[in-house]
C-alpha positions as CSV (number, residue, x, y, z in Angstrom):
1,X,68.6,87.9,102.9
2,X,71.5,88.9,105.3
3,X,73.8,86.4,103.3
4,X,73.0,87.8,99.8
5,X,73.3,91.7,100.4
6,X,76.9,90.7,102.2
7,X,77.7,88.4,98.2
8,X,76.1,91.4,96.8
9,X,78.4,93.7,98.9
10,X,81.6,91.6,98.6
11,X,81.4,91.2,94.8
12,X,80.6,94.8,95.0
13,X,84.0,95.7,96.9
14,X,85.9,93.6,94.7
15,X,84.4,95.2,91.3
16,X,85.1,99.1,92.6
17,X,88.9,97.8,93.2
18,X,89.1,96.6,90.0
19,X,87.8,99.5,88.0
20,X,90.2,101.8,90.6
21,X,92.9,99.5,89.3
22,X,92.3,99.7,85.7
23,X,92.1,103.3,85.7
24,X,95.5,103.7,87.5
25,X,97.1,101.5,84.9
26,X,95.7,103.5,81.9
27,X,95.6,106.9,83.3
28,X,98.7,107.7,81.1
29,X,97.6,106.4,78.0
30,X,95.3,109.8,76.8
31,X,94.5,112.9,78.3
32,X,91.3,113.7,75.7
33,X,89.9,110.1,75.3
34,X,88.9,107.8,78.6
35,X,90.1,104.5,77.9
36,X,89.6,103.3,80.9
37,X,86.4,103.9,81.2
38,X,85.7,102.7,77.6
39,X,87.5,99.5,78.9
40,X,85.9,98.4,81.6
41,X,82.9,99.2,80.0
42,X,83.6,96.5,77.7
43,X,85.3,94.1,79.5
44,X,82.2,94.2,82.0
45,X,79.9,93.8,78.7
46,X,82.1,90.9,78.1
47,X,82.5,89.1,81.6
48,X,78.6,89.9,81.9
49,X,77.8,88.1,79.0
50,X,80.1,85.1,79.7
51,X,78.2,84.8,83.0
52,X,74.8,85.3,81.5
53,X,75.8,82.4,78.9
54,X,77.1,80.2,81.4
55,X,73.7,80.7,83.8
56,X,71.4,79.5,80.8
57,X,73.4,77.0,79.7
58,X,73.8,75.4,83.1
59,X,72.1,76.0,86.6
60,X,74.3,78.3,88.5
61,X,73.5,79.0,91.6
62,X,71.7,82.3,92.7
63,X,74.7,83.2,95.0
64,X,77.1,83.1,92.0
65,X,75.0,85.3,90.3
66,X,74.4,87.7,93.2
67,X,78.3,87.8,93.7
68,X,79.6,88.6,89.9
69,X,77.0,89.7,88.4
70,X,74.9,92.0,90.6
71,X,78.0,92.5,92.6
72,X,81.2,92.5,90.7
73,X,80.4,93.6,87.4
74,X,77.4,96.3,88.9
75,X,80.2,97.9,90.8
76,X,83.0,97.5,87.7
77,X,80.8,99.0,85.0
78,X,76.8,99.7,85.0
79,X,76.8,99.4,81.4
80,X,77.6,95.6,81.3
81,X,73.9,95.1,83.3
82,X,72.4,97.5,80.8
83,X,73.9,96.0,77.5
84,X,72.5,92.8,79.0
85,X,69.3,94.2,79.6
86,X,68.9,95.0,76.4
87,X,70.0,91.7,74.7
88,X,67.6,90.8,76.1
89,X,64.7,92.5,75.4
90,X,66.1,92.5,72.0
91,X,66.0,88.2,72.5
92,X,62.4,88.6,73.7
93,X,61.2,90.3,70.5
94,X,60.4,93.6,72.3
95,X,62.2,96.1,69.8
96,X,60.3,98.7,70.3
97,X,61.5,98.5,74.3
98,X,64.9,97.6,73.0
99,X,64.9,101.4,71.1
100,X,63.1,102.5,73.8
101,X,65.3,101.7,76.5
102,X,68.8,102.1,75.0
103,X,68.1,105.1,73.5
104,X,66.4,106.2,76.2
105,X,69.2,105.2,78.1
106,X,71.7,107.0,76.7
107,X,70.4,110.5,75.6
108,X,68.4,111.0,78.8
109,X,71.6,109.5,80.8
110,X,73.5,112.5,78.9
111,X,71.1,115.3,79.3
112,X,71.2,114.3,83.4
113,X,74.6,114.6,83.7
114,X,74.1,117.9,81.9
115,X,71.4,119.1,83.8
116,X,73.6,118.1,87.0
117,X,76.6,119.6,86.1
118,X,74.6,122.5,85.7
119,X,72.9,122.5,89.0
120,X,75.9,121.8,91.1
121,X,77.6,124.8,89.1
């Protein structure tokens, strides 16, 4: 347990340096649009589906995914896990859930931001 929380946590340190990284190297690129943000949002979609793809096609072990997946890419962008999480519900059929969940997702993600920029104002 110990030694997966510290993969989790490593991967973890690693992914928050990354999207600091990012962020300084595009921070001149646009004042009104955030391309960084936008880009590790999709370069985590990306490296999260490479990983997922390379876990069903052969037998990684639990630590890798623990390290980049929950760890890196969790800590580099939360929307890679959730893109993923919908492929596959969408692969399982469930499209209902699939609607549900990224629509869901998103408006109710946007209204809580709203509601807690409001509070904290």
């Amino acid at each position: 347990m110990i030694k997966n929380i510290l993969l989790v946590g490593a991967g973890s340190f690693l992914g928050g340096i990354a999207r600091y990284l990012v962020s300084i190297a595009m921070k001149n690129m646009s004042t009104t649009f955030p391309w960084a943000t936008m880009t590790v949002n999709i370069v985590g979609c990306l490296l999260i589906g490479i990983l997922w793809g390379y876990e069903t096609r052969i037998n990684t072990p639990s630590q890798i995914n623990l390290f980049f997946v929950m760890g890196f890419c969790g800590a580099f962008t939360t929307f890679s896990t959730f893109s993923k999480e919908s492929l596959a519900l969408l692969q399982a059929g469930s499209t209902v859930a699939f609607c549900l969940y990224t629509l869901g997702s998103v408006i109710l993600g946007i209204l809580a931001v709203i509601l807690g920029f409001a509070i904290a104002k």
